[in-house]
C-alpha positions as CSV (number, residue, x, y, z in Angstrom):
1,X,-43.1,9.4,-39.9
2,X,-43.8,13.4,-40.5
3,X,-41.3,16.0,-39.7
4,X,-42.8,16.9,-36.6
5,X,-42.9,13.3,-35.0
6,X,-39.3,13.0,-36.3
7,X,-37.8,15.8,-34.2
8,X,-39.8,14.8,-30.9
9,X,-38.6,11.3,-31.4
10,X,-35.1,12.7,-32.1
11,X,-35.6,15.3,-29.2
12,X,-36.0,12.4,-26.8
13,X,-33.4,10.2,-28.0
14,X,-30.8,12.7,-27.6
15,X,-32.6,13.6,-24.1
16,X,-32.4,9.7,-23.4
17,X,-28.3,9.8,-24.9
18,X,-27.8,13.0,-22.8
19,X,-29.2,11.1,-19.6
20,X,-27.3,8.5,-20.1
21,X,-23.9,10.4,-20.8
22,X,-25.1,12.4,-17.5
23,X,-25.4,9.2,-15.5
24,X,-21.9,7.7,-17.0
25,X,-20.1,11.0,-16.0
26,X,-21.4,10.8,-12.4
27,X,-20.2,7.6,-12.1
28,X,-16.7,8.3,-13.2
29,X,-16.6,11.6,-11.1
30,X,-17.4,9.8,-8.1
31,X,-14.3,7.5,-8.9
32,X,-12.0,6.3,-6.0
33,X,-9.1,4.5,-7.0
34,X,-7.3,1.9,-4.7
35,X,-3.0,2.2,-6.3
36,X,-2.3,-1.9,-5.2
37,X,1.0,-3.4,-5.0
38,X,-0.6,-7.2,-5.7
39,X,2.9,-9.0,-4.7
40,X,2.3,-7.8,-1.3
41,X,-1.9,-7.4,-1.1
42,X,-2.9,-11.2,-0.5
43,X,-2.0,-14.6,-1.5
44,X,-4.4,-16.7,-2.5
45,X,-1.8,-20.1,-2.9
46,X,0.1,-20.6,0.2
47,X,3.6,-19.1,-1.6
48,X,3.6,-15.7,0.3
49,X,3.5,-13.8,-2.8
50,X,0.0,-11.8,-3.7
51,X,-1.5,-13.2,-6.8
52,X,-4.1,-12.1,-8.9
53,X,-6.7,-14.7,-7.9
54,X,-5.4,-13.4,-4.0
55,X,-6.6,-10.1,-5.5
56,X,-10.1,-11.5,-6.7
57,X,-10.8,-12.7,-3.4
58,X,-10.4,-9.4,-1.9
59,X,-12.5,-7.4,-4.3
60,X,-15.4,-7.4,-1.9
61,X,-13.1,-5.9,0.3
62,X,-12.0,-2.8,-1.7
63,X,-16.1,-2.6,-2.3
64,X,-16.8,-2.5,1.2
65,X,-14.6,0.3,1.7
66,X,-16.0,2.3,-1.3
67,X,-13.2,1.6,-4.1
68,X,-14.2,1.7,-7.4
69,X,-11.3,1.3,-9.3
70,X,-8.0,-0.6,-8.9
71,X,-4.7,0.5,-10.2
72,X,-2.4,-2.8,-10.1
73,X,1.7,-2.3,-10.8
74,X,3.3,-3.8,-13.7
75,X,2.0,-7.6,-14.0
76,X,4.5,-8.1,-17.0
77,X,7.9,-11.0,-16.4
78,X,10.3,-9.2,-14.5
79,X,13.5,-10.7,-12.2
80,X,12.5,-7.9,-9.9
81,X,10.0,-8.1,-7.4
82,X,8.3,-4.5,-8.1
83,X,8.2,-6.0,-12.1
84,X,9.6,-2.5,-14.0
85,X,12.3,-3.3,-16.1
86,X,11.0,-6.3,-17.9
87,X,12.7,-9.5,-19.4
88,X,9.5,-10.3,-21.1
89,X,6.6,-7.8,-21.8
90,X,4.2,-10.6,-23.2
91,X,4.2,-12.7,-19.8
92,X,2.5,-13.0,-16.9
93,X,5.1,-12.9,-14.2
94,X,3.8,-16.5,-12.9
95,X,3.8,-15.8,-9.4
96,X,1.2,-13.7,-10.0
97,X,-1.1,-16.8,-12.0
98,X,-2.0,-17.4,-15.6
99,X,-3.6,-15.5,-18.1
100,X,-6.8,-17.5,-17.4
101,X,-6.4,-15.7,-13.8
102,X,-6.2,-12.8,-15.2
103,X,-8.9,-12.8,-17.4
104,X,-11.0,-14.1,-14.6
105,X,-10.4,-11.0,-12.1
106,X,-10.7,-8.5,-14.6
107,X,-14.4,-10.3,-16.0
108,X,-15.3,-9.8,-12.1
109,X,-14.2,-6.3,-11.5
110,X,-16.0,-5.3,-14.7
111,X,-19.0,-7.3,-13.3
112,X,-19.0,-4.9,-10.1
113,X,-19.4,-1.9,-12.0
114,X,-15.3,-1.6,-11.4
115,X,-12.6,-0.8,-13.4
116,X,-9.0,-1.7,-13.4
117,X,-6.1,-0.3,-14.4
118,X,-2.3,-1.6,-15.4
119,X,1.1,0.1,-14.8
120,X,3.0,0.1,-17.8
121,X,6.6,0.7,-18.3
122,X,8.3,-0.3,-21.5
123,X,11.1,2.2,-21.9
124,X,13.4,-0.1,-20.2
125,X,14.7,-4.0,-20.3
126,X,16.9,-5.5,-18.6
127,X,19.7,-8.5,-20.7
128,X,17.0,-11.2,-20.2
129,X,14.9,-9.9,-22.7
130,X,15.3,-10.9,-26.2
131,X,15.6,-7.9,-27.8
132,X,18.7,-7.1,-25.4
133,X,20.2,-10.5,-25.9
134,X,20.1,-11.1,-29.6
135,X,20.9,-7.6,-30.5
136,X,24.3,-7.1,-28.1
137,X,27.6,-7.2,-30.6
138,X,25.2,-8.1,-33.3
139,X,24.5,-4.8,-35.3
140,X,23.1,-7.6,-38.1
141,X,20.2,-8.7,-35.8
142,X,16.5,-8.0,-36.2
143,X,16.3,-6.5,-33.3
144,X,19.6,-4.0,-33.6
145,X,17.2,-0.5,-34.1
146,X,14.7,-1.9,-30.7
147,X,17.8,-0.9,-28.6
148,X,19.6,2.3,-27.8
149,X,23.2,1.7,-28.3
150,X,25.9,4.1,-27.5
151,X,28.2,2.5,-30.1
152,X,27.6,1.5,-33.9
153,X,29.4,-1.9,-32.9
154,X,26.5,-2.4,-30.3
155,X,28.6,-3.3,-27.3
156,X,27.6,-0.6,-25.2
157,X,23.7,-0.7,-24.6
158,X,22.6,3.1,-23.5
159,X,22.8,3.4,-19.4
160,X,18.8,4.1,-18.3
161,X,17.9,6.7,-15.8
162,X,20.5,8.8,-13.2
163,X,22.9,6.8,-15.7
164,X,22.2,3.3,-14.4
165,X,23.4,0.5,-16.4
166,X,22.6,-2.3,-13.8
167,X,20.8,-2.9,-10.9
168,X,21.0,-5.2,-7.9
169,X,18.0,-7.2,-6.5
170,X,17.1,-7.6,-2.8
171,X,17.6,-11.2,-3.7
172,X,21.2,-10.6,-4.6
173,X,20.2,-11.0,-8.4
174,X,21.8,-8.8,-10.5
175,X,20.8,-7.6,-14.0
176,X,21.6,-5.1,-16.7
177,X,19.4,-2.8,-17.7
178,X,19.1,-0.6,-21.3
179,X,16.7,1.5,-22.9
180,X,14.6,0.7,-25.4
181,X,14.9,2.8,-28.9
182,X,11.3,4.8,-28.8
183,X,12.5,6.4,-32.2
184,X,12.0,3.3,-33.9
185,X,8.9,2.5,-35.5
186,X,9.1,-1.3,-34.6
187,X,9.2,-0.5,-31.3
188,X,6.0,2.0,-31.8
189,X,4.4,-0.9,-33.6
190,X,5.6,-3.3,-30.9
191,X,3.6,-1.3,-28.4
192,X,0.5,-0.5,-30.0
193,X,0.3,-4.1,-30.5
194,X,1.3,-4.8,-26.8
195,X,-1.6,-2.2,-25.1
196,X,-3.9,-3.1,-27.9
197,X,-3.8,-6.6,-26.4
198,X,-4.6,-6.0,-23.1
199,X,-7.6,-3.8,-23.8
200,X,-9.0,-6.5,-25.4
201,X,-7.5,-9.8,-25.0
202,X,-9.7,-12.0,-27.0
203,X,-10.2,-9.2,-29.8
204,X,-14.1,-9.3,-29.8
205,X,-14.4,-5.4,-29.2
206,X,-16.3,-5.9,-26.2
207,X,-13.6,-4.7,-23.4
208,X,-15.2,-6.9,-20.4
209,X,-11.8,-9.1,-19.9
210,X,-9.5,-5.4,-20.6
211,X,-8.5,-3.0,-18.8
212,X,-9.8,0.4,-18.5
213,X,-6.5,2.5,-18.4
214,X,-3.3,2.6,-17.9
215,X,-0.4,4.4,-16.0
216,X,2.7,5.6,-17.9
217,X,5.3,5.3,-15.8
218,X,8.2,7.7,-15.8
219,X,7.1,9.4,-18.7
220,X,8.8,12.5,-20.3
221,X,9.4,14.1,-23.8
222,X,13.1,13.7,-24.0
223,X,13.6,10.7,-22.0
224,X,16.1,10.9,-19.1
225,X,17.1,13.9,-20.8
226,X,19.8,12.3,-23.0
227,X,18.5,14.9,-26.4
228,X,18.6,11.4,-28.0
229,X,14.7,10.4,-27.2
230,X,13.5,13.7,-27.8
231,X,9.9,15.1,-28.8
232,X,8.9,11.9,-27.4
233,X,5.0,13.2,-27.1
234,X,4.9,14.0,-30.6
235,X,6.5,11.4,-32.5
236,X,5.5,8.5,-29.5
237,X,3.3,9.3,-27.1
238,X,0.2,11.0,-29.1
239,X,-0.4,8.8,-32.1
240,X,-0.3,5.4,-29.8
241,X,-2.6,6.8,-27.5
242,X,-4.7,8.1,-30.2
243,X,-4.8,5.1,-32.0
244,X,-5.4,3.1,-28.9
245,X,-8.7,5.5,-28.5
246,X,-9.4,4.6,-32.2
247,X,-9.7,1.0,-30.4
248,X,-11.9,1.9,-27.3
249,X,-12.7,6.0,-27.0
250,X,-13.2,5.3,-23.3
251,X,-9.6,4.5,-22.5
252,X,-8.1,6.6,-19.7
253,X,-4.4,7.4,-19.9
254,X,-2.7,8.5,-16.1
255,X,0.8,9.6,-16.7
256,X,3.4,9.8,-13.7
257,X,5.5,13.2,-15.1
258,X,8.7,12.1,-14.4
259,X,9.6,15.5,-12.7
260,X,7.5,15.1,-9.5
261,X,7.7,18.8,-8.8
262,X,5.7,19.9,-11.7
263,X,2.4,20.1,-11.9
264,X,2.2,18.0,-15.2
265,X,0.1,20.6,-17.3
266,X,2.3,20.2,-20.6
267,X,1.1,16.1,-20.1
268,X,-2.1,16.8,-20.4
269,X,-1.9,19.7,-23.0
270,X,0.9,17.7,-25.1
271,X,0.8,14.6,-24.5
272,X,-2.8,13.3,-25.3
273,X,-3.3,12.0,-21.3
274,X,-6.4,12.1,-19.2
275,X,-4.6,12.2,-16.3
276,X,-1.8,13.5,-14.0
277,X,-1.0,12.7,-10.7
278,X,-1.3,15.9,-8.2
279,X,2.8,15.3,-6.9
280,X,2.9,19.2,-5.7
281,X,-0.6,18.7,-3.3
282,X,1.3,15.7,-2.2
283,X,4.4,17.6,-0.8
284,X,2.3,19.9,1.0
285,X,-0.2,18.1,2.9
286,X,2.6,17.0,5.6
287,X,3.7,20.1,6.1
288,X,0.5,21.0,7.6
289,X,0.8,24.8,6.1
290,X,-2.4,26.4,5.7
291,X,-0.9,28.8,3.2
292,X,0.9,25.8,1.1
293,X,-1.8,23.4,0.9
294,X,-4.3,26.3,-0.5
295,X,-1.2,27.7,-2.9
296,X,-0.8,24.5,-4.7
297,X,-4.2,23.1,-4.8
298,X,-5.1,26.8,-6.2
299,X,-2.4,26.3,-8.6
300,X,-3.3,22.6,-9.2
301,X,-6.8,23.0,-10.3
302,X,-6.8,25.8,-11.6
303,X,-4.4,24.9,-13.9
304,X,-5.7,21.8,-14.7
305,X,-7.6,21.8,-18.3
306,X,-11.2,21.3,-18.8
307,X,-12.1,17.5,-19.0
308,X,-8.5,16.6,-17.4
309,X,-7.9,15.3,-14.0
310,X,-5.4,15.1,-11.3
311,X,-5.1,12.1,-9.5
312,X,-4.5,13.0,-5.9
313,X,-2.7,11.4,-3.2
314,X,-0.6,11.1,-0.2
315,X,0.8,7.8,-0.7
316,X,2.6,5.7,-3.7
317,X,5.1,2.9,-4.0
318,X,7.7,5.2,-4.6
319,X,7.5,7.6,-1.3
320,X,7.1,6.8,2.2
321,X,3.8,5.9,3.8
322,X,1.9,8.9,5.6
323,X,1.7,6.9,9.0
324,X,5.6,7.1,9.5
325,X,5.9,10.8,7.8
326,X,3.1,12.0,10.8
327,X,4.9,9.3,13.0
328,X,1.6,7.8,13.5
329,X,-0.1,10.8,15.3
330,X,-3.9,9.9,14.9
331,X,-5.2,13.2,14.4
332,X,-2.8,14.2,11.5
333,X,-3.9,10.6,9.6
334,X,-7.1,11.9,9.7
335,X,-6.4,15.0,8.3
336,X,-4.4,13.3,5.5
337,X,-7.2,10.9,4.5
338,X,-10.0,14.2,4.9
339,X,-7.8,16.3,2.0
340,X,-6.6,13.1,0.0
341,X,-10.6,12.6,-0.6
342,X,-11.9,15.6,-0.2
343,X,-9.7,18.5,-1.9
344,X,-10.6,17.3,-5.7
345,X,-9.3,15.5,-8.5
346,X,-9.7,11.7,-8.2
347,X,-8.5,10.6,-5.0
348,X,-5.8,7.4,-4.7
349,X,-5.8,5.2,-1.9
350,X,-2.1,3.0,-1.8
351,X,-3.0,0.0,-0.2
352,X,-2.8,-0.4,3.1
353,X,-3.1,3.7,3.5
354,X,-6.5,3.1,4.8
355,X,-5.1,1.1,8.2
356,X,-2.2,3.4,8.7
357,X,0.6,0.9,7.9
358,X,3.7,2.4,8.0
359,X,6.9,2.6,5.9
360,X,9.9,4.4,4.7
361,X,12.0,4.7,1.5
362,X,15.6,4.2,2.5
363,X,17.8,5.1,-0.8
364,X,21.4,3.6,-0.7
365,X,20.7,2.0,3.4
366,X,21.0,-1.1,1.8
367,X,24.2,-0.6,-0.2
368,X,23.8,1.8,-2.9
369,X,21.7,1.6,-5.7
370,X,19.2,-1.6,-4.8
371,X,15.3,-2.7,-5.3
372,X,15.3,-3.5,-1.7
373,X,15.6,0.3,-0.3
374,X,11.5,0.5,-1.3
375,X,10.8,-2.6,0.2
376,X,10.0,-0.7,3.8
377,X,6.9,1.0,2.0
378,X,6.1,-2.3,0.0
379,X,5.4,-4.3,2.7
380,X,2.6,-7.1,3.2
381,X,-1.1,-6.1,3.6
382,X,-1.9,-5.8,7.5
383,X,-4.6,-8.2,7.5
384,X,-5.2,-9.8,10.8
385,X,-4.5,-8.9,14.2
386,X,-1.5,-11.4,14.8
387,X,1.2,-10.6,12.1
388,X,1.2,-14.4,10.5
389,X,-2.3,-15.7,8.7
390,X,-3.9,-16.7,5.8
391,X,-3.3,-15.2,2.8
392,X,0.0,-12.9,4.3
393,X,2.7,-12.0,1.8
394,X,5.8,-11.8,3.5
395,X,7.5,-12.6,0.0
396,X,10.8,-11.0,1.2
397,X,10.9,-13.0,4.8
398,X,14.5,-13.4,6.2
399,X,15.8,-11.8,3.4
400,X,17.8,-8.9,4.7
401,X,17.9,-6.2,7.3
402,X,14.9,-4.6,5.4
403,X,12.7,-7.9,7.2
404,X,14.9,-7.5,10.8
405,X,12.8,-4.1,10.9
406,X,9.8,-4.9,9.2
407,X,6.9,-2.8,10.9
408,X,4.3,-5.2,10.5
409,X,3.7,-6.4,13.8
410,X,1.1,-7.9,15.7
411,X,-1.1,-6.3,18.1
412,X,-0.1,-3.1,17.3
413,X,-3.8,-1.7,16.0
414,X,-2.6,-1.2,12.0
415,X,-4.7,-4.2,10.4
416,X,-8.0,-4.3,9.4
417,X,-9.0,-6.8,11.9
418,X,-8.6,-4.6,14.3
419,X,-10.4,-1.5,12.8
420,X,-13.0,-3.2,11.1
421,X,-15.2,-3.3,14.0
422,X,-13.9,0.2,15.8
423,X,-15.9,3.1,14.7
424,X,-13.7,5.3,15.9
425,X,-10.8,3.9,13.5
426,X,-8.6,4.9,10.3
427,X,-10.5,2.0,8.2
428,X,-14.2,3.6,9.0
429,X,-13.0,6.8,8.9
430,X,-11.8,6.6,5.4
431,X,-14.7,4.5,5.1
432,X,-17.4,7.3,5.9
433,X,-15.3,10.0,4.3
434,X,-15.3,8.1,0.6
435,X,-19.6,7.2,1.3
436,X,-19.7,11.5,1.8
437,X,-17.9,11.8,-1.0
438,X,-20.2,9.7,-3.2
439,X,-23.3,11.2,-2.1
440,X,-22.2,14.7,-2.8
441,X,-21.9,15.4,-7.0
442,X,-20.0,18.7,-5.5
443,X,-17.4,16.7,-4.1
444,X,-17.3,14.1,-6.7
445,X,-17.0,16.7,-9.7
446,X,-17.1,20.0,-8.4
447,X,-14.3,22.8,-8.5
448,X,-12.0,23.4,-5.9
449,X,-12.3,27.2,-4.3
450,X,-9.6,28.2,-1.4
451,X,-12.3,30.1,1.3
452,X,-10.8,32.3,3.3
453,X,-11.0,32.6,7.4
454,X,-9.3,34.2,10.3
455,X,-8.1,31.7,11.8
456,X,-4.1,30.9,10.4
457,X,-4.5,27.4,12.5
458,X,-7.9,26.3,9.9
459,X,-7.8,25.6,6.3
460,X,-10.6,25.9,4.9
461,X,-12.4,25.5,0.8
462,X,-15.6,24.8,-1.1
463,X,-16.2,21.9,-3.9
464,X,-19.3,23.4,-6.5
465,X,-21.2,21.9,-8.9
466,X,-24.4,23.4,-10.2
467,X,-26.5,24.9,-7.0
468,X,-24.4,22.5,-4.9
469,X,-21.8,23.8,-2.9
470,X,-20.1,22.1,-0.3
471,X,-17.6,23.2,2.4
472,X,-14.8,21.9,4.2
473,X,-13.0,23.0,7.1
474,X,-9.9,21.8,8.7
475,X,-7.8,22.0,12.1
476,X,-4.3,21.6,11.2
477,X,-3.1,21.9,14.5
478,X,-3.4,19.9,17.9
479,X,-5.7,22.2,19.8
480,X,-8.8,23.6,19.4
481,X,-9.4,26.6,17.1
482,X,-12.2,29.2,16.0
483,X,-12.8,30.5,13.0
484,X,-15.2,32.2,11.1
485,X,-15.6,32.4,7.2
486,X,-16.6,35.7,6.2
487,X,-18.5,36.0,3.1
488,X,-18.7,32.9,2.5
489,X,-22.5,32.9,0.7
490,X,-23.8,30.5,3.3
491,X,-28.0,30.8,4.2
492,X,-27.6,27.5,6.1
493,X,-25.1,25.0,6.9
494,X,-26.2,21.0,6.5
495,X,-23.9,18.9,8.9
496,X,-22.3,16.3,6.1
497,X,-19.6,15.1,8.2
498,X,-18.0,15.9,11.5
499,X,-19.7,18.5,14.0
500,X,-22.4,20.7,13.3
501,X,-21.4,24.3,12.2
502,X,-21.8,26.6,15.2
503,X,-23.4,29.5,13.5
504,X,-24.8,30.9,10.0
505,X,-24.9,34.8,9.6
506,X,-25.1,37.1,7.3
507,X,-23.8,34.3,4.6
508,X,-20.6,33.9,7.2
509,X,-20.0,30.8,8.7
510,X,-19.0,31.2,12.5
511,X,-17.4,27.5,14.0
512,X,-14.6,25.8,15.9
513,X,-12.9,22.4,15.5
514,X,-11.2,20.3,17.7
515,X,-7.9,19.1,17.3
516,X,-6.5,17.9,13.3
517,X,-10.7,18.4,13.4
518,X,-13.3,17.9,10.0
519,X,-16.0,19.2,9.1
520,X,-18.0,19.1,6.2
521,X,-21.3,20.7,5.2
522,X,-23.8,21.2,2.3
523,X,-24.4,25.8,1.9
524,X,-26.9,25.3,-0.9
525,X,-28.5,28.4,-1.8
């Protein structure tokens, strides 16, 4: 081969490299994740708890709606039913299935063109868990430095976060709970073995039966702020994540910044992480403020590095659901969904969000400090029409007062029975929002630009990428508004979504919208 023929074969295999690196990056742009809590998604063996092989059943679902990815909390043994604080990291909590189960759902996600990702939290364990057990009043035991002790005799395991040192199940179970010793280079070694694993299960390097990612939960640098776990990025965080990039280089780490009203920059300057999640656009898309909403996503993104993400959102386990914060007004649901999809970042859909199901967090209502005052927001997937059905997981039935005034009802609209068919509902709308999203590379990948307009009632931005240039307008109140966006570099305005623009002058966009209103349009130049 002569020099010539060398480079043009080389100049088209880095062409063909470049296309495909092109192709992989639209894919992930256009990413919609779907945050599951699987106890209460759908049971797929009669025991009203949600199981993974309930989850596989239901993956043509998520599909159908447009979900690409899956985010599932932690699957680890756990006496609690949310599974944080663990008694066993290396099981399967059996209600949820075997390992065989697991394997299977994760083969068939990856088979979709899907990824999944796993909830991780292993700063904490409760006295079930062997290195708890065997090291209590035993400084001679192996597993003495895997513990954080507030005494050399080890009788006083370390209290956890907000100084809890036990915690009380809606079940009545109680438990202990300490933190685990993240100084100790066991427990480093513990980990990286433990995430190693489920990346790739059967060690073959392929990554089909692994997961994609995972979610740090409550992660800081000087854990619970105790100045006992400090410098936690350095000495913990960065070289396992590094070395579990050694493993697969297309991991993606989401960490959940334990301060939820920061915008998480040091996380992904510091800490090695991929991704944050956007907790300050949360907090200001119910107050239905113009002038918040477009400070903090301005702050957000801009912010945000190159090659980082936020992970956007209006609902989590931890928070109440966006249907009872709006107290169910249809209008401002829509708006929700519109800027949870459409503002940037990569959106995250809580299960259930997507039918308007509703929920609060009630801390101490059920006596103090208790797992059952997140139950309310943790409830069973709306499914059918009637309340009771195949596949329901009312786990927690006739269990306390949290199931005397459980909002899933029947015949109330909120299931996807009910929607599924109804054009005009939540389900299709989030449905036809998430099939814009996909078709637009702007508003998959592009950045986020605040537009101004005269109109204090309408919020309005643009998504660009390349020549593309998308814009979004939206009513935040309940009446009809005009507005016009001066200077805005429109020619023309392509009706993506919503009504048609009302007119295009001088590169100003002239409209109206009606009430909690969207619109969305292509302004290519």
């Amino acid at each position: 081969m002569n020099g010539i023929t060398h480079k043009i074969v080389g100049l088209l295999i880095a062409s063909l490299f470049a296309m495909n690196g092109l192709a992989q990056k639209k894919a992930s742009d256009a990413e919609v994740m779907y945050h599951v809590f699987q106890r209460s998604f759908y049971d797929a063996n009669g025991d009203q708890h949600g199981d993974l092989k309930g989850l596989r059943q239901k993956l043509g679902y998520l599909q159908d709606l447009g979900v690409t990815s899956i985010l599932m909390t932690p699957l680890y043994e756990s006496v609690y039913y949310h599974n944080y604080y663990s008694s066993d990291f290396d099981k399967i909590d059996p209600r949820y299935g075997t390992m065989k189960d697991y394997i299977d759902l994760v083969k068939d996600i990856h088979r979709r063109g899907m990824k999944i990702y796993m909830d991780m939290e292993t700063q904490y364990v409760t006295e079930d868990h062997p290195w708890y057990k065997e090291s209590l009043n035993n400084p001679a035991s192996k597993y003495s430095e895997y513990i954080l002790y507030d005494d050399k005799e080890q009788n006083k395991p370390s209290s956890i976060v907000y100084d809890i040192t036990e915690l009380k199940g809606y079940d009545g179970t109680v438990r202990k709970i300490t933190t685990v010793n993240l100084n100790s280079k066991a427990v480093h070694d513990y980990n990286y073995k433990l995430f190693k694993f489920w990346l790739d299960p059967n060690g073959d390097g392929k990554f089909d039966d692994g997961v994609d990612g995972y979610r740090l939960d409550h992660m800081m640098d000087d854990l619970d702020n105790k100045k006992r776990l400090s410098n936690l990025f350095s000495t913990f965080w960065v070289p396992l994540i590094n070395k579990l990039k050694e493993v697969n280089p297309k991991l993606t780490i989401m960490a959940e910044q334990a301060n939820w009203g920061s915008y998480g920059i040091d996380y992904l300057e510091k800490a090695a992480v991929d991704r944050v999640f956007a907790f300050r656009i949360q907090q200001a898309i119910p107050t239905f403020s113009k002038e918040k909403i477009a400070a903090f996503a301005d702050t957000t993104f801009s912010r945000t590095p190159e090659n980082k993400q936020q992970i956007v959102f209006i609902e989590n386990h931890d928070i109440a659901r966006f249907g009872t914060v709006v107290k169910q007004n249809p209008g401002k649901e829509r708006v929700g969904a519109a800027l949870n999809l459409l503002i940037g970042g990569i959106p995250s859909i809580y299960y259930g969000q997507e039918i308007g199901m509703l929920g609060d967090t009630w801390f101490g209502k059920y006596g103090g400090i208790t797992d059952a005052n997140e139950i309310p927001s943790r409830e069973a997937f709306e499914w059918y029409k009637q309340a009771e059905g195949k596949g329901m997981t009312f786990w927690y039935k006739n269990s306390g007062p949290w199931w005397d005034t459980s909002t899933v009802k029947s015949n109330d609209g909120i299931s996807y029975e009910e929607q599924k068919a109804n054009p005009l509902s939540l389900w299709n709308f989030y449905k036809n929002l998430i099939a814009v999203r996909k078709k637009q590379p702007a508003l998959a990948a592009g950045s986020y630009h605040t537009l101004k307009n005269n109109n204090p009632k309408i919020y309005t931005f643009s998504r660009v990428s390349g020549r593309q240039k998308v814009v979004v307008a939206v009513n935040l109140s309940d009446q009809e508004q005009e507005f016009t966006i001066d200077g805005a570099g429109a020619e023309q305005a392509l009706k993506l979504f919503g009504q048609s623009v009302g007119n295009v002058k001088n590169g100003a966009i002239e409209s109206k919208l009606g009430a909690y209103g969207v619109q969305v349009w292509r302004t290519d130049k």
